[in-house]
C-alpha positions in Angstrom: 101.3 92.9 98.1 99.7 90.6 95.6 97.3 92.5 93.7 93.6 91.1 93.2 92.4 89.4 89.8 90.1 91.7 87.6 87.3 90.1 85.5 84.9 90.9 83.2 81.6 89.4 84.4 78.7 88.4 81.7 75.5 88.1 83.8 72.0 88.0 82.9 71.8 91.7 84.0 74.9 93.0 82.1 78.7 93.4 82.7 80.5 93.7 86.1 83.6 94.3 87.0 85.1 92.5 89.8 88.1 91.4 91.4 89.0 88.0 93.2 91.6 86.8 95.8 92.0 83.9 98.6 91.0 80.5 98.6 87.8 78.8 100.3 84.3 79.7 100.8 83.1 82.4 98.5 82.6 85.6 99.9 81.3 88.8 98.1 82.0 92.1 99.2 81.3 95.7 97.4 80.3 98.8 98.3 77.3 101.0 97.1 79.5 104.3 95.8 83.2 102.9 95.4 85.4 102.0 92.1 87.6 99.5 93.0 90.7 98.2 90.9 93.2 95.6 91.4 94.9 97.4 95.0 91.7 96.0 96.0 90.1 97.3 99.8 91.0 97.3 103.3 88.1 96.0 104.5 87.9 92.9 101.7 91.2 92.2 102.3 90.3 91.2 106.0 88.7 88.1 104.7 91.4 87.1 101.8 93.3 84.6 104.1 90.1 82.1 104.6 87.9 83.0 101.8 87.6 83.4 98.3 86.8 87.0 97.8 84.8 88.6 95.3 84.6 92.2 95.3 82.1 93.9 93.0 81.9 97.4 91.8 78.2 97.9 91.5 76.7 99.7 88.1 77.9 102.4 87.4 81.4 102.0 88.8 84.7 101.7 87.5 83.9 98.9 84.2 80.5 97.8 85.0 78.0 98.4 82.6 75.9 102.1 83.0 72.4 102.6 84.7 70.1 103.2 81.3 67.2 104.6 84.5 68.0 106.5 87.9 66.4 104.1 90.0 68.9 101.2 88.6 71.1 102.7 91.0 69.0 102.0 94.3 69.6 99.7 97.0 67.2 97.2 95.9 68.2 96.6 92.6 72.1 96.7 93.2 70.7 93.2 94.9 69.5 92.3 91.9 72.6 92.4 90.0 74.3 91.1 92.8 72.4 87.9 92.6 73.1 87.8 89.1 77.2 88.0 89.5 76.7 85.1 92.3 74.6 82.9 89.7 77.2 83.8 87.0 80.1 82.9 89.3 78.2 79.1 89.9 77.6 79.6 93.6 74.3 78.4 95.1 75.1 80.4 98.0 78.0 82.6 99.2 78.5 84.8 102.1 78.1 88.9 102.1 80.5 90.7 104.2 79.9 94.8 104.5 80.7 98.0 106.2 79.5 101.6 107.1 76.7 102.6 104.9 77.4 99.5 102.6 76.1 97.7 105.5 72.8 99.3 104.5 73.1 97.2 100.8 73.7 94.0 103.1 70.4 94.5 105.0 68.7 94.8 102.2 70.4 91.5 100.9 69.7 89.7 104.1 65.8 90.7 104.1 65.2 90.1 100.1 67.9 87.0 99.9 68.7 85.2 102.9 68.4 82.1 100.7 71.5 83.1 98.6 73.4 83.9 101.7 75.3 81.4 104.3 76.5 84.0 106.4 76.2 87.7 106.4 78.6 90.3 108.6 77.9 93.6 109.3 80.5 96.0 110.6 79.4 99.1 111.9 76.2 100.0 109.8 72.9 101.1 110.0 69.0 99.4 109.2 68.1 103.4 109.0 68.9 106.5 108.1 71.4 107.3 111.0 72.5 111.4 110.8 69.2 112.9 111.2 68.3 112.0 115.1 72.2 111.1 116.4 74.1 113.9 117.7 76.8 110.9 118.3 77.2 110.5 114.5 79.7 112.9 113.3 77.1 114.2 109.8 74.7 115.8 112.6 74.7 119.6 113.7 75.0 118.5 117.4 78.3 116.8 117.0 81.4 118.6 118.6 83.6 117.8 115.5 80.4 118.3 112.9 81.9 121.9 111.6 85.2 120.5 111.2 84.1 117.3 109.2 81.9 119.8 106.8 85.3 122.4 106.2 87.1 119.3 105.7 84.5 117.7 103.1 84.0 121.3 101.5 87.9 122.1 101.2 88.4 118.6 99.7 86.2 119.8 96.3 88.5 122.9 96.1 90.0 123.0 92.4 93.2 125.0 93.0 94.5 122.3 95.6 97.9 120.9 94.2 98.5 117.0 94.4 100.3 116.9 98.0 98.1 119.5 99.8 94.9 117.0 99.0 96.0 114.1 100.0 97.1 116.1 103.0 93.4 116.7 103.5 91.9 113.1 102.5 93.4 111.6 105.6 91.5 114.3 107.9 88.1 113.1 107.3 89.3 109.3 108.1 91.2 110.5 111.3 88.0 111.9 112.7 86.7 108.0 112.5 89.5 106.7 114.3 90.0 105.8 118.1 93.1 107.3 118.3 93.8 109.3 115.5 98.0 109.6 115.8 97.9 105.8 114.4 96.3 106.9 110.9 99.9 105.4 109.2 99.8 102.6 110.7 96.7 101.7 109.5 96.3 102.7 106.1 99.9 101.9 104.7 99.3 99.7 101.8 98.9 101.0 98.0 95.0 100.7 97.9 93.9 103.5 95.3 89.6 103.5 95.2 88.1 106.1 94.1 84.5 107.8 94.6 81.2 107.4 91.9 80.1 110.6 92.1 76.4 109.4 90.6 75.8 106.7 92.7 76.8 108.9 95.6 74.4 111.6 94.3 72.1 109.0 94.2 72.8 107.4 97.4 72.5 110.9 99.1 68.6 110.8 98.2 68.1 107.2 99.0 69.5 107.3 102.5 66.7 110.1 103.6 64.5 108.0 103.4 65.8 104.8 104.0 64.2 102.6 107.1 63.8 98.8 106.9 64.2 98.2 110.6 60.0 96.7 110.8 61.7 94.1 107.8 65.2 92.9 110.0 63.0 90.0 111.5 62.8 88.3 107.7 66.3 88.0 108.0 66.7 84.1 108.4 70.6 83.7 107.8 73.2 83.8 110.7 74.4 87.4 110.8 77.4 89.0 112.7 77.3 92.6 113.7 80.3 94.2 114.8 80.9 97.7 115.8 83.1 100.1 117.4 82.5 101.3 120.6 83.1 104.9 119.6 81.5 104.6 116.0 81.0 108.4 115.1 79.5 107.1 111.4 77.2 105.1 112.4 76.9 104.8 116.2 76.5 101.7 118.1 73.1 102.3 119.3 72.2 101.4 115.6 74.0 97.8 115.9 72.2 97.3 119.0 69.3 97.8 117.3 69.9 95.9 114.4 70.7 92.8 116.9 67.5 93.3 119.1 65.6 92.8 115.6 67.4 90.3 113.7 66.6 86.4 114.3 70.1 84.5 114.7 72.3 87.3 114.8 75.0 88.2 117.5 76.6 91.1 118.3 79.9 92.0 118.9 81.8 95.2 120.4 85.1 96.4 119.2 86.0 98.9 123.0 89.1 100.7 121.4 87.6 101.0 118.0 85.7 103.9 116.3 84.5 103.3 113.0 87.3 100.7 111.6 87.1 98.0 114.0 89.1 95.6 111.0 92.3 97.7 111.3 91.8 98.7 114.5 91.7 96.0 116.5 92.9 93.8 113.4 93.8 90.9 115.0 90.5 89.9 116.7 88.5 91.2 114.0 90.3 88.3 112.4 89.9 85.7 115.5 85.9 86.8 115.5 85.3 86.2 111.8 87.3 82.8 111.3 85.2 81.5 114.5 81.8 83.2 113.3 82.2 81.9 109.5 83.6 78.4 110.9 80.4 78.0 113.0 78.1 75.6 111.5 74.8 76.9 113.0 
C-alpha cells in the first residue's frame, strides 16, 4: 500500500502536520482527537482515488504545533487553523469530508465557512450532543450493549495488559459498531497505525456536553451529503435525519447493512455515492 506524503505546514497560525495522496480536487479530512502518520486512515483513504487528499492532524496532534491556551483546542478554532492550512496550501476553496464525532468539526466548518467549502460530506455524525437523550447510541445507560462497551473502554487503560492481549481488546469496541461483527478482518486489514491525543480528547469530552448548533444548520449554504448507517449505534440515524431536515441543499443518504462504518461496509457504493455527489455541479 503506498504510504501518504508527510509535510510540514507553515501557516499563519503555526505548524501542521499533514499528509497528502491522490490526484484531483482538493479534499481535506482530519479528525478532532487523532494523530495520524504516513499509514494514513480508513476513512480518508475512501476518497484517494478521485481527489487530492489532505489529512490534517489538528494542534496538538502528532507534529503540529502545541495549544499555548485550553480553549485553542475547541471546535471553533480547530476551524480556524483549518482555514489557515487551506490558504497555505493555495486553495480558494476545497471540499471537507468527515465522520463520527469529527462530523461535529465539519458542521461547525459548514456554518462558519461555507465560502471556503465546495462540497462538504458527512458520514454518520451529529449537530448535537448525541449520548445523553439516545438509548440507540451505544455511550447511553439504556443501551443493551452500554455495560459491555464501558468494561471494554475501562479494561483497555489496564497497565499490566501485554502487547497481544490489547490489541485483542482494541478490536472489541469497533466490533460493537459494526453490522455484522464476524467481518471485523475483512475490514480493517491494512497497516493503518493512529493513535489517540489524550488532551484533545480530555478536551473534547467537555466540549461535546454542551455542544448544540442544530438552530445554526440553516447558515449552511454549501451542497452537503449526509450519509449514515442504518444501525448507527454512535451516532444514530435520527441525528442525520435531523441534520438533513435543517440544512439548505443537503441530501441524505442511508447505508441499510451498515452500522457505524458505512465506507468499509458497504465500500463499494460508498464509492459510487461520493464520485456521483462530488461530480455534481449544483
Amino acid at each position: 500500500m503506498k504510504k501518504w506524503t508527510r509535510k510540514l505546514l507553515h501557516t499563519s497560525r503555526g505548524k501542521f502536520e499533514i499528509f497528502i495522496k491522490g490526484q484531483g480536487e482538493p479534499l481535506c479530512v482530519t479528525h478532532h482527537y487523532s494523530e495520524f502518520n504516513e499509514t494514513g486512515d480508513y476513512f480518508a483513504d475512501s476518497f484517494v482515488r478521485t481527489h487530492k487528499v489532505f489529512l490534517v492532524n489538528l494542534r496538538k496532534a502528532g507534529s503540529s504545533d502545541e495549544a499555548t491556551q485550553p480553549y485553542e483546542l475547541g471546535l471553533l478554532e480547530s476551524i480556524f487553523d483549518l482555514e489557515a492550512i487551506r490558504e497555505a496550501v493555495g486553495y480558494k476553496k476545497w471540499s471537507f469530508a468527515d465522520h463520527s464525532t469529527e462530523g461535529m468539526l465539519g458542521v461547525i466548518y459548514g456554518i462558519y465557512c461555507s465560502n471556503s467549502l465546495r462540497k462538504l460530506i458527512l458520514v454518520g455524525a451529529a449537530a448535537r450532543e448525541y449520548m445523553t437523550f439516545s438509548p440507540d447510541c451505544i455511550y447511553n445507560e439504556e443501551h443493551p450493549s452500554y455495560k459491555k462497551m464501558q468494561d471494554l473502554i475501562e479494561n483497555l487503560k489496564r497497565s499490566d495488559l501485554t502487547v497481544e492481549e490489547k490489541m485483542a481488546l482494541i478490536k472489541e469496541p469497533t466490533k460493537l459498531s459494526l453490522y455484522v461483527s464476524e467481518r471485523y478482518d475483512d475490514y480493517f486489514f491494512l497497516p493503518i497505525q493512529k493513535k489517540i491525543s489524550s488532551i484533545r480528547l480530555n478536551y473534547f469530552s467537555r466540549e461535546v456536553q454542551l455542544f448544540d448548533v442544530t438552530r445554526k444548520l440553516k447558515l449552511i449554504t454549501t451542497p452537503t451529503l449526509i450519509i449514515c448507517g442504518k444501525f448507527d449505534v454512535q451516532c444514530p440515524l435520527p441525528y442525520s435525519v435531523e441534520m438533513n431536515e435543517c440544512i439548505p441543499h443537503s441530501k441524505l443518504l442511508v447505508f441499510n447493512q451498515s452500522n457505524h462504518y458505512p465506507f468499509l461496509e458497504e465500500a463499494i457504493r460508498f464509492k459510487d455515492e461520493i464520485e456521483a455527489f462530488m461530480g455534481d455541479s449544483v
